[in-house]
Every structure is written in structure tokens, then in C-alpha cells.
C-alpha positions in Angstrom: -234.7 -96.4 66.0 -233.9 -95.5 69.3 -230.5 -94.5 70.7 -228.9 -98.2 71.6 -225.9 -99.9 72.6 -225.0 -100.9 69.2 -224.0 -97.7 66.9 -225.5 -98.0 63.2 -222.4 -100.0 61.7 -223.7 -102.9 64.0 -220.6 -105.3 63.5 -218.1 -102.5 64.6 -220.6 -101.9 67.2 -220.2 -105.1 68.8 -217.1 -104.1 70.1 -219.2 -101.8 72.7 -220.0 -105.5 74.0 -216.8 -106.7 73.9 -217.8 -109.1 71.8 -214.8 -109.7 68.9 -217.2 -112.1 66.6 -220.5 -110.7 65.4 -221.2 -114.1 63.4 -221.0 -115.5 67.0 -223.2 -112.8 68.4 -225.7 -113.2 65.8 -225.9 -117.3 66.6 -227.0 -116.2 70.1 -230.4 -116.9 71.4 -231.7 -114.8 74.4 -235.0 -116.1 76.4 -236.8 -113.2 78.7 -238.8 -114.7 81.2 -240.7 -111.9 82.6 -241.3 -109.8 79.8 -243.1 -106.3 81.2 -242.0 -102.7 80.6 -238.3 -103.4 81.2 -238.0 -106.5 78.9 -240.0 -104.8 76.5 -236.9 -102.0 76.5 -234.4 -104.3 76.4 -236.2 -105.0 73.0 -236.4 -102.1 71.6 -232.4 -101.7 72.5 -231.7 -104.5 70.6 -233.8 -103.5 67.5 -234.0 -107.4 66.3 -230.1 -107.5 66.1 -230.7 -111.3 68.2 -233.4 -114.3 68.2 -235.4 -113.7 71.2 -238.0 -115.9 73.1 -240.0 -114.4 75.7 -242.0 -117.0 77.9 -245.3 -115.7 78.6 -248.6 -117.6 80.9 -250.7 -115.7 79.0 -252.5 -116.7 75.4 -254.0 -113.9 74.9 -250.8 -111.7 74.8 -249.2 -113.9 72.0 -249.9 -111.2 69.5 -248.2 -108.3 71.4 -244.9 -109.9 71.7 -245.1 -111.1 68.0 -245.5 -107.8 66.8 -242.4 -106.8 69.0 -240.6 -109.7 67.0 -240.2 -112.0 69.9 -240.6 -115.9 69.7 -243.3 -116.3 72.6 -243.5 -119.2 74.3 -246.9 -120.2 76.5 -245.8 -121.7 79.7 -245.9 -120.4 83.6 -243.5 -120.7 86.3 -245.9 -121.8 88.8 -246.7 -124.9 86.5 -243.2 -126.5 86.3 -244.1 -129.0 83.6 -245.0 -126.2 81.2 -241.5 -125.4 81.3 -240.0 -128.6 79.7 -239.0 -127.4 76.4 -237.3 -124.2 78.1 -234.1 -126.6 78.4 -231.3 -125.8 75.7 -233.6 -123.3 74.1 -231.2 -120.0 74.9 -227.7 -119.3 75.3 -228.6 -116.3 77.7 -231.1 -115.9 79.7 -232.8 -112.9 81.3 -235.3 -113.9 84.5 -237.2 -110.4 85.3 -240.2 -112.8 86.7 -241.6 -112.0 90.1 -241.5 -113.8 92.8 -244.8 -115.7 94.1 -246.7 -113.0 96.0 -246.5 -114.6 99.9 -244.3 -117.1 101.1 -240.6 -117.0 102.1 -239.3 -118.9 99.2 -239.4 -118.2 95.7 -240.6 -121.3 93.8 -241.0 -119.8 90.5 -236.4 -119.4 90.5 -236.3 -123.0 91.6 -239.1 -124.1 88.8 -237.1 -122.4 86.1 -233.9 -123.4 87.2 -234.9 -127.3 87.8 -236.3 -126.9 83.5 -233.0 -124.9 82.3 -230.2 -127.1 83.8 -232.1 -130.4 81.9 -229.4 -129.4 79.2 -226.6 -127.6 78.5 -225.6 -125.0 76.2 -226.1 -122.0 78.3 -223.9 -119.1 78.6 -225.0 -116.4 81.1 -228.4 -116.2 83.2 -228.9 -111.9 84.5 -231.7 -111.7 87.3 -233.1 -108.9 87.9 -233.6 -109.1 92.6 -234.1 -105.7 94.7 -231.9 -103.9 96.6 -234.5 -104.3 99.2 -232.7 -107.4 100.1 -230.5 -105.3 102.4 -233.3 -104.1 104.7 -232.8 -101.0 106.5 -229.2 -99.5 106.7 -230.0 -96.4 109.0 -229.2 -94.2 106.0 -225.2 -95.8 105.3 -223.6 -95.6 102.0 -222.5 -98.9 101.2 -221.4 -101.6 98.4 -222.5 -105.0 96.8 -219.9 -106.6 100.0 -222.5 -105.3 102.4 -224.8 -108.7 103.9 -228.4 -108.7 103.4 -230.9 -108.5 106.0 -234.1 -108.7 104.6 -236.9 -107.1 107.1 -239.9 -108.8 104.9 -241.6 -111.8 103.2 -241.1 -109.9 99.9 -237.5 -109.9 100.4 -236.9 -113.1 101.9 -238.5 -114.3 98.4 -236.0 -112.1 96.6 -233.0 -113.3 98.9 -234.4 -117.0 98.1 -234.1 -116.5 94.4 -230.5 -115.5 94.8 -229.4 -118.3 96.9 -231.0 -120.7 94.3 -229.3 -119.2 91.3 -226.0 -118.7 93.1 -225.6 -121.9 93.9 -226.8 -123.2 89.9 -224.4 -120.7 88.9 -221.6 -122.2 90.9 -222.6 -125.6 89.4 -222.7 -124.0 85.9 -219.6 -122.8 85.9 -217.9 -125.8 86.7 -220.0 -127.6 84.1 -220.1 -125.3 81.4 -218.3 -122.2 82.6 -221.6 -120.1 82.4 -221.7 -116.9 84.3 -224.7 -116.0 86.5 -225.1 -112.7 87.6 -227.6 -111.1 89.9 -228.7 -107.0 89.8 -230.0 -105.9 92.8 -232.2 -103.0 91.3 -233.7 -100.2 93.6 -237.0 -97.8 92.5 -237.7 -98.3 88.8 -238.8 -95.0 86.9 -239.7 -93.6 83.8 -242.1 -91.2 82.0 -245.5 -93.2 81.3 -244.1 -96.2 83.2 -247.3 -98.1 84.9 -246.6 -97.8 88.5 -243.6 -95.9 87.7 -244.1 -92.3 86.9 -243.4 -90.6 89.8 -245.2 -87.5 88.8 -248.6 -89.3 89.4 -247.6 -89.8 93.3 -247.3 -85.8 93.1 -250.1 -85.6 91.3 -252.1 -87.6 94.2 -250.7 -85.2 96.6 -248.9 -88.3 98.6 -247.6 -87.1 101.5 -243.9 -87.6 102.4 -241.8 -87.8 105.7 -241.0 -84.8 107.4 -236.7 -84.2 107.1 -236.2 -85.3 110.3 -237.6 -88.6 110.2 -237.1 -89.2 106.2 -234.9 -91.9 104.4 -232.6 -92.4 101.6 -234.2 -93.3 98.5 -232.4 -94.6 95.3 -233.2 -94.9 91.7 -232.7 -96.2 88.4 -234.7 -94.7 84.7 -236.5 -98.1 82.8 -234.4 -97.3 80.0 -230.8 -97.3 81.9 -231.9 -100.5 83.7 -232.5 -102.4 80.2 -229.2 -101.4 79.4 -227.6 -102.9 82.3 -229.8 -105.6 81.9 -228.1 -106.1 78.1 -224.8 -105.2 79.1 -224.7 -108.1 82.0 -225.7 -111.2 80.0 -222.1 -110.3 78.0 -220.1 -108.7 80.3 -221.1 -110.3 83.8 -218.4 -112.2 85.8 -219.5 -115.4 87.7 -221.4 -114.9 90.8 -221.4 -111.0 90.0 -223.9 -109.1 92.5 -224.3 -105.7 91.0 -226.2 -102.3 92.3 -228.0 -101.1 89.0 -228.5 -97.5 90.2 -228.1 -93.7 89.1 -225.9 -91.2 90.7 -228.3 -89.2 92.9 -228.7 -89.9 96.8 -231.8 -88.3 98.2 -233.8 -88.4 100.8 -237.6 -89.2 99.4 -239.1 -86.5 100.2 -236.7 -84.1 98.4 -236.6 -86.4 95.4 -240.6 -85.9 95.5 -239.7 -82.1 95.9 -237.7 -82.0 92.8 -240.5 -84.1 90.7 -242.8 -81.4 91.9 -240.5 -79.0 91.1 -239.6 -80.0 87.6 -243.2 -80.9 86.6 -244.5 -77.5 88.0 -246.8 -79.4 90.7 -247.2 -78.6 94.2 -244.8 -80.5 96.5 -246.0 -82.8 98.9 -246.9 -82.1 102.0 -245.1 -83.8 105.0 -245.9 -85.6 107.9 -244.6 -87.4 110.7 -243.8 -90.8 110.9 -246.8 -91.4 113.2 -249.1 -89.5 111.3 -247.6 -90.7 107.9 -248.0 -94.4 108.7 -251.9 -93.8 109.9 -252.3 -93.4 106.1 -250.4 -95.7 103.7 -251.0 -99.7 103.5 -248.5 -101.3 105.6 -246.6 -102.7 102.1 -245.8 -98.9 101.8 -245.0 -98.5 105.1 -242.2 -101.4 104.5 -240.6 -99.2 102.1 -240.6 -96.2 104.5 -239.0 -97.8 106.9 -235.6 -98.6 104.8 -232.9 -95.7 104.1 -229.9 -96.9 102.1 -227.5 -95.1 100.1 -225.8 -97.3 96.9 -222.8 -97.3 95.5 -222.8 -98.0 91.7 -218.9 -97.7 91.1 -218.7 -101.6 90.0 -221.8 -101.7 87.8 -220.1 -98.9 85.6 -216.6 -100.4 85.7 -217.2 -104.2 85.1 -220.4 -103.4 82.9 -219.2 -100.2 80.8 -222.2 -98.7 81.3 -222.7 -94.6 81.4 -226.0 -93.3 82.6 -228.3 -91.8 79.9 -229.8 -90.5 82.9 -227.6 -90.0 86.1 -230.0 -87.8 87.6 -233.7 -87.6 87.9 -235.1 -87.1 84.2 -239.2 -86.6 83.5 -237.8 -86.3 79.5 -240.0 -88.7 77.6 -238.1 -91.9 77.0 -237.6 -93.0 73.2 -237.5 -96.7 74.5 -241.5 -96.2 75.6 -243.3 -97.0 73.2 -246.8 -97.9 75.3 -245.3 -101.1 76.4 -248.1 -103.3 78.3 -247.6 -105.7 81.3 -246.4 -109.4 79.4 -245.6 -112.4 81.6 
């Protein structure tokens, strides 16, 4: 079994959670909605120590999430009646969905919402938005106090989605005093992730931005982001925003220098901004364009949660276990 949050003795370990009854832990029912490589960590940390339902649009991937031992439940955000017998169904749940891919709004929150609030009984709700809800920041090192300013449709949808479930979560907590909590996460990596590896940019020889003209990039490993993502649906305060981010504050092209580096590739080569942008899609562009630095101080004082990997880390993950895409 991997290294987890919960030690071996698992009722003693419960106290990692701040939880004080495991017979009341045990009773809890978690649904994933948005089950990829992250949810499919968050798994494998719990190690079936909880009753998990995962809600997949997808028939066909039944098996795979049975075999993780996961409830799966066929139904799709973008067909709200298929969500009907979501309501009352978990105590906590964890929304890693996706946003509808154009638009300003984010319809698939507001489906999900409208199905969950049909009854009661919920505890906590963790979703997992972007930090590119901030827009550019010219580079300034900031906290979750800063006002977004999203710059594109992407993350207008993302700013959408956390207007919807702040405002469920202030009705929720008048109701039922659930908590909903929001992680703004920023570059998602890991060793053998799909999309995520950064050694295969390297390994396409991807050019970066020369020093002058570069921006600040940040980070967090797949596997310290389930974590969080555990972590929150216990230990989340109301209306919490939190940065789920490592330690490291680089500009992009030296964190592509040090992946080259470490993986005993070439680096990059650089370009100007001009030349750069002739290149790359203008989605890529977008992300070129932003330079933030994040402060993480509240994630690991209100969550508990120290970094298995602070730094940059191309060490295979024991929490990768060939997860495929599930949604």
C-alpha cells in the first residue's frame, strides 16, 4: 500500500484528520464527480478505508472504477436529470469535473449543485478551480485575499463555478452547517501523468521565454494535490479559498531548465515573446502571458498538510498506478 494519510493502526490514524470517532468516519460516504488521475490518487490514499461513489458519463468505464472499489454511478453533468439520485447520496463531496469547454458560465457546477441541494445530509463539498482565476499579476507574490481577474473564457468558467458554490455554501451552512471549500490549484505534475509529465515538453524540445520576457510559473505533484484534496473535505472551514501549491517559485523557463537538467535532456531553447508566440496555439499563449507567484502558508496551516514533494520531483509516484481518464 502506498504511503497515506492514515498510518497502519488506522483508528489512531484518524487523529491525522482530526477526526476523534473512527465509527463516525467509517459511516461517511464520499462521491468524486470527476474522477481522472487525481481522483484516482485520492483513492489509492484512502486504500478503501470509506464508501466511495464516483459519477461517471461513461458505460464503458464502469469496470475500471469497480476494480478500484468505487460505487460508479452513470450520469453526466451536462444532462441534469441524470443526476437525480445524486441528492442525499454522500456526506462529502469532491467536484474535480471540468468546466463546459466554451462559454462564460459553467453549467455543469450549477447542474450538480441544483441535484445535491434536493436533500440534505451533506457535510463538506472540496472543488478543485485554477489559480488561473487571478489572471496576470506582473510576477507579484500574493495570497488567497488577492481579487480575481480572469483574462479568459476558461477562467471566467472557473470564476463562475466558484460564485455558484459560494453562494450554495453560504446557504448550506445556514441550513446544515456544511462547509464548502474551493482549491485554487496551479500546474498539475507527476511522473507518467497524461498531459502532465513535464519531461515530455523537454523531450519535444518546446521552446521557452527568453529571461527577460519570462513568467512565474507554479506547481503542485498529483499525488500532494490528492492529499489536499482529502485533507479539505475534513478540515476545510466554510467559504475556505485555498492555494494548493509546492514551495518553489520559478520562472518557466528555469523550471524547464531544471527538468532538463534532472532528466539528463537538453534544455530548451528560448525565444522571444514575438517569436515564441508565432509558434504555440493561442490557448498556450494564454498561459504565457500570466506570471504569479503563490503563497501556500494557509493551505499548510488550516489543512495540516506537509509536501511529499516541496520541490520539483521526476521520482516515480507510488500513487500512479496507470490511472486512465474517468469522468
Amino acid at each position: 500500500m502506498p504511503p497515506s494519510l492514515f498510518p497502519s493502526a488506522f483508528p489512531s490514524g484518524l487523529v491525522s484528520l482530526g477526526m476523534q470517532r473512527p465509527r463516525a468516519f467509517r459511516r461517511s460516504r464520499l462521491l468524486i464527480v470527476g474522477c481522472g488521475d487525481v481522483g484516482q490518487r485520492v483513492l489509492r490514499e484512502l486504500g478503501g478505508r470509506l464508501r466511495v461513489r464516483a459519477l461517471t458519463s461513461s458505460p464503458e468505464r464502469l469496470p475500471a472504477l469497480r476494480q478500484l472499489g468505487v460505487t460508479p454511478l452513470v450520469g453526466s453533468l451536462d444532462a441534469p436529470a441524470s443526476l437525480a439520485r445524486l441528492a442525499g447520496l454522500a456526506s462529502r463531496v469532491l467536484h474535480l469535473a471540468p468546466p463546459p469547454g466554451s462559454g462564460a458560465c459553467d453549467a455543469r457546477t450549477a447542474a450538480l449543485l441544483v441535484a445535491l441541494s434536493r436533500r440534505g445530509g451533506l457535510r463538506s463539498l472540496v472543488y478543485g478551480s485554477t489559480t488561473g482565476v487571478y489572471g496576470d499579476a506582473g510576477g507579484a507574490f500574493f495570497d488567497e485575499t488577492r481579487a480575481v481577474a480572469p483574462q479568459s473564457d476558461r477562467a471566467r468558467r472557473r470564476v463562475d463555478a466558484e460564485q455558484r458554490l459560494r453562494a450554495f455554501g453560504h446557504r448550506q451552512a445556514l441550513v446544515q452547517g456544511a462547509a464548502v471549500g474551493i482549491l485554487r490549484i496551479p500546474g498539475i505534475y507527476a511522473v507518467g501523468r497524461e498531459g502532465g509529465d513535464p519531461r515530455e515538453r523537454v523531450r519535444r524540445g518546446s521552446a521557452v521565454l527568453v529571461r527577460e520576457h519570462d513568467v512565474f510559473t507554479n506547481h503542485i505533484h498529483a499525488d500532494d494535490l490528492a492529499r489536499a484534496c482529502l485533507l479539505a473535505l475534513w478540515r476545510v472551514r466554510p467559504q475556505r479559498v485555498l492555494h494548493v501549491c509546492d514551495d518553489t517559485q520559478h520562472l518557466m523557463g528555469d523550471h524547464f531548465d531544471l527538468v532538463a537538467d534532472l532528466s539528463g535532456l537538453p534544455r530548451p531553447p528560448r525565444l522571444s515573446r514575438e517569436d515564441l508566440r508565432a509558434q504555440v496555439s493561442p490557448m498556450q499563449w494564454s498561459f504565457l502571458c500570466e506570471s504569479r507567484r503563490l503563497s501556500n502558508v494557509r493551505m499548510k496551516h488550516e489543512l495540516g498538510l506537509v509536501l511529499r514533494h516541496p520541490g520539483l520531483s521526476l521520482e516515480p509516484s507510488p500513487l500512479d498506478m496507470g490511472a486512465t481518464p474517468i469522468g
